[in-house]
matplotlib code that plots the C-alpha trace (Angstrom):
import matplotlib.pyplot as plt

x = [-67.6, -69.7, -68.0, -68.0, -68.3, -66.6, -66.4, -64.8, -61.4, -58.9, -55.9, -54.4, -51.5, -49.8, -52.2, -50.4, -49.9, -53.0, -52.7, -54.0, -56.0, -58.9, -62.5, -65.0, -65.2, -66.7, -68.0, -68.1, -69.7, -69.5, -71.3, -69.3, -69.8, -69.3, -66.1, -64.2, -63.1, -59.5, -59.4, -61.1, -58.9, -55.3, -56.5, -57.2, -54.5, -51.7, -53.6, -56.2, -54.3, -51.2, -53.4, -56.0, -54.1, -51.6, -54.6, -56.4, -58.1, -57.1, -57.7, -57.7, -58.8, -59.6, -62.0, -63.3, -66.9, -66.7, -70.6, -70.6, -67.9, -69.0, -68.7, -66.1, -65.9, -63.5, -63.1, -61.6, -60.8, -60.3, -59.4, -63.1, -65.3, -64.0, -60.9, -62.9, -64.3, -61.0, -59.4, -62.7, -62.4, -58.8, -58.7, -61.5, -60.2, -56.4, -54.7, -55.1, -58.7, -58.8, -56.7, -58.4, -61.8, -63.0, -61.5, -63.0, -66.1, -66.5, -66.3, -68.9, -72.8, -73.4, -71.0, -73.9, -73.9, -71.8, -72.2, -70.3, -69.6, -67.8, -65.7, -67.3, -64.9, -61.4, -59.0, -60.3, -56.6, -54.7, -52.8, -56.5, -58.4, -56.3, -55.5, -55.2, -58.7, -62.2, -63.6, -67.1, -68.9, -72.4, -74.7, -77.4, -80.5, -81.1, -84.4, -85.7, -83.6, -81.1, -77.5, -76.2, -78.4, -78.1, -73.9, -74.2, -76.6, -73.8, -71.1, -72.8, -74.8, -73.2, -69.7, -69.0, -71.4, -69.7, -66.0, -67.4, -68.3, -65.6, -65.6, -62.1, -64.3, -61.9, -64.2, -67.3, -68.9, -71.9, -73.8, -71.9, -74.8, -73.1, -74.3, -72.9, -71.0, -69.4, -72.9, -71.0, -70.7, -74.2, -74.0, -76.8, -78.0, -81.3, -80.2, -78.8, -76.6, -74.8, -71.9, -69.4, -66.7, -64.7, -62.1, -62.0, -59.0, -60.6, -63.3, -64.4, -64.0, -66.5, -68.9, -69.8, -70.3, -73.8, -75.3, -72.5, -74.1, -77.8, -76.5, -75.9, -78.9, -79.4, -77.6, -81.0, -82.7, -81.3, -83.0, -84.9, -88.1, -86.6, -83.9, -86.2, -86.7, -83.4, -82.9, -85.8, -84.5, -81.3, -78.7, -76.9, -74.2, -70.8, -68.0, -64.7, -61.1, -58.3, -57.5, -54.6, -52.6, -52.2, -49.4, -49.9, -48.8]
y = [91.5, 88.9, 85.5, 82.3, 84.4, 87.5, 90.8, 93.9, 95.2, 98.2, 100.5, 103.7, 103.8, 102.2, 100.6, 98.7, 100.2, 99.9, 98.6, 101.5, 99.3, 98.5, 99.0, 97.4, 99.1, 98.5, 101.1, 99.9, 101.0, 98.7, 99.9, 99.0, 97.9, 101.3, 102.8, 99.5, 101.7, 102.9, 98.8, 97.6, 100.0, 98.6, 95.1, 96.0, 97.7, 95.8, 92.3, 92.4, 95.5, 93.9, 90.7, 91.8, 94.0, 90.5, 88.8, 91.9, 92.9, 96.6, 99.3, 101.9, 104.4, 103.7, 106.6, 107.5, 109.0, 112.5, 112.3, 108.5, 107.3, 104.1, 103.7, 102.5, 103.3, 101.9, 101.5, 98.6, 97.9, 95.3, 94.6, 93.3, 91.4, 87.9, 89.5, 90.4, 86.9, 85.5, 87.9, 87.2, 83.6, 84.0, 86.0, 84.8, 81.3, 82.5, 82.6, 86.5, 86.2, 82.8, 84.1, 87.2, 86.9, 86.2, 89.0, 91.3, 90.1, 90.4, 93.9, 94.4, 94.9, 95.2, 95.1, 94.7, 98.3, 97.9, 99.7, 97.9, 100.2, 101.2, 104.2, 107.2, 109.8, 110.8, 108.8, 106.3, 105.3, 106.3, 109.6, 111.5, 109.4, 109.6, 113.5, 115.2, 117.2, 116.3, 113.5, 114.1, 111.4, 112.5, 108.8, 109.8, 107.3, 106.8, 104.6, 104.9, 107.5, 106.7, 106.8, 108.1, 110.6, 111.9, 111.6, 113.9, 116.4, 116.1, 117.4, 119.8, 121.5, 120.3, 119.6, 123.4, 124.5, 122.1, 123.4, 127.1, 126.0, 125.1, 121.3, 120.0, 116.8, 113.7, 111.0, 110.0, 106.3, 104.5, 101.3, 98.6, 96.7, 92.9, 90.9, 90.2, 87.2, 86.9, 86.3, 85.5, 89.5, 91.5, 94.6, 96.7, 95.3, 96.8, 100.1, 101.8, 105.5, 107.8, 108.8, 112.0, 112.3, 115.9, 117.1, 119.6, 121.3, 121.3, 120.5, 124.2, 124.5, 121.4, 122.6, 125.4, 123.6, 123.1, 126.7, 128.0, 125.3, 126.2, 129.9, 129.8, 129.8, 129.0, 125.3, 123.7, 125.3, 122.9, 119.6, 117.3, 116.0, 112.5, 113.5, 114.9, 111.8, 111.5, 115.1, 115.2, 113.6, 114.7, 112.7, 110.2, 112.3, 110.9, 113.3, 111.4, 112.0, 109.0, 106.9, 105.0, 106.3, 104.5, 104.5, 104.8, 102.9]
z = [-228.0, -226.2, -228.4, -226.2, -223.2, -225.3, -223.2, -223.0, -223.6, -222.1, -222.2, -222.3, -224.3, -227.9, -231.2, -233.6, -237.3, -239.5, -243.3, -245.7, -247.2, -245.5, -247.4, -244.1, -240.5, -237.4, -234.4, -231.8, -228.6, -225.4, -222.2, -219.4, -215.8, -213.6, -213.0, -215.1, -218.3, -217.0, -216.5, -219.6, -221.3, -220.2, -221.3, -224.7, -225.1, -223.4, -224.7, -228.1, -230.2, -231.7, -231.4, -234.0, -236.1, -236.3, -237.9, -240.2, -237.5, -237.7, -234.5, -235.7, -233.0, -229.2, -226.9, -224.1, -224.3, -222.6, -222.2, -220.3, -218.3, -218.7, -222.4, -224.3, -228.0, -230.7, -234.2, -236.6, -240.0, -242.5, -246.1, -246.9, -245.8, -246.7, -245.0, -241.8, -241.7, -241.7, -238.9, -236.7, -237.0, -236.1, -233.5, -231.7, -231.4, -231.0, -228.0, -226.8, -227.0, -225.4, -222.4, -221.5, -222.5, -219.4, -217.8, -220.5, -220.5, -216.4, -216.9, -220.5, -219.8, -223.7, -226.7, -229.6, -230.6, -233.3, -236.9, -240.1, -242.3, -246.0, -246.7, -248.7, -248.3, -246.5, -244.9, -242.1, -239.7, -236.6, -238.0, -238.5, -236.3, -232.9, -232.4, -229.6, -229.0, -229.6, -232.0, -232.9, -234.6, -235.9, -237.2, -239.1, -239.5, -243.2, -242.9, -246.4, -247.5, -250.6, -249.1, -252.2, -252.6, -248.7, -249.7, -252.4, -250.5, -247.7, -249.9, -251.4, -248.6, -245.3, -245.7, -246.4, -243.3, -240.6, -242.0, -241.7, -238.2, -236.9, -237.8, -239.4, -241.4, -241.0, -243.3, -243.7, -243.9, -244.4, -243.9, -245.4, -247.7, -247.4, -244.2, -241.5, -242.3, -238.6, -237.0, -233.5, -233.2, -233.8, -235.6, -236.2, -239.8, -239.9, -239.1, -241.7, -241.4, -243.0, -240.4, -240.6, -238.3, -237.6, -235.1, -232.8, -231.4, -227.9, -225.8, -226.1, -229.5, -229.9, -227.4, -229.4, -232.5, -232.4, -232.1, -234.6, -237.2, -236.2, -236.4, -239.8, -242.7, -246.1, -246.6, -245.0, -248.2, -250.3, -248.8, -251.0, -249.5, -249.7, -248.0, -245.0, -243.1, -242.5, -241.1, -239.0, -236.0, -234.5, -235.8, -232.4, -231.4, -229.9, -228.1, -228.0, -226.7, -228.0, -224.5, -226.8, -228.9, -232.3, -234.4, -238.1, -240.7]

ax = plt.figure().add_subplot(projection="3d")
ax.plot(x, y, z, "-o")
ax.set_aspect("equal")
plt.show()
């Protein structure tokens, strides 16, 4: 969140209520200065959620990486993207952000990994997003492969394999097409994904995910070669616990 000197952001505990409405969403994953994230944490929380969510800028969900202690990985959402322009404007030249950028900042070595996205299926908000457990986020490269196509070979073939699995599938999201009309914050335009997200009870009911999917046979049958350059590499993987817990709406 590098914006006139932007930087990081921390917390532990309380998000502010998220609007139902929201069509646009940001991952974000910042990459922090060693052993800051307990302190990057409390800042965001105590000083940029009821901040953003004030001006559209919805947060949705707040983690710690359990595979890198020194990432930081949230989500937000907004009405659309004429409504996320707006709230970025806002709340970038507000007062919260003004304040305690610095401070942020001090403690971010990178905040331009950031996906925008649109909703394709399932409900993106703090009462699925923020359980207790494990959060697994699985971001697909798409490169020339059709997203709708790779959706509907999703549904059909891997939706029912990751539920048989294990997997409890929360949403899943895509590259949002429009550009990046808040060019102060990079996202990752050129990169476009198909992303699912699921829960897991438990760490050891997530660890075990992997070899139960490659254990079962038959759905990979059903791949169109279009769809193979997208299934070729592994898709990026993130394992995430809630480090604030967000109220919903």
């Amino acid at each position: 969140m590098f914006v006139a000197g932007a930087a990081g952001l921390a917390a532990v505990p309380l998000l502010a209520a998220a609007s139902p409405e929201l069509s646009v969403f940001e991952l974000r994953q910042y990459t922090l200065k060693g052993g800051t994230r307990t302190a990057f944490t409390r800042l965001f929380e105590q000083q940029f959620v009821t901040s953003q969510d004030a001006v559209g800028c919805h947060v949705l969900a707040v983690f710690r990486d359990l595979d890198d202690p020194d990432r930081f990985v949230w989500i937000r959402g907004f009405a659309d993207m004429d409504a996320r322009k707006t709230a970025l404007q806002t709340f970038y030249t507000g007062p919260a952000w003004q304040a305690h950028r610095n401070e942020a900042n001090a403690m971010i070595v990178d905040s331009d990994n950031v996906l925008l996205l649109k909703r394709i299926s399932g409900p993106v908000g703090p009462k699925t997003l923020a359980n207790k457990g494990v959060t697994r986020i699985a971001i697909h490269r798409l490169r020339d492969v059709d997203p709708a196509a790779f959706a509907a070979f999703f549904d059909a073939w891997m939706r029912p394999e990751i539920r048989a699995a294990g997997g409890a599938l929360i949403a899943t999201l895509a590259s949002e097409a429009a550009a990046n009309n808040f060019p102060q914050l990079p996202v990752r335009e050129h990169d476009p994904v198909f992303l699912w997200i699921a829960h897991f009870p438990d760490v050891a009911g997530e660890r075990g995910f992997d070899a139960r999917l490659r254990a079962r046979s038959g759905w990979r049958d059903g791949i169109a070669d279009s769809l193979l350059p997208a299934l070729m590499q592994k898709p990026e993987v993130l394992r995430l616990a809630p480090s604030i817990s967000v109220p919903d709406a």
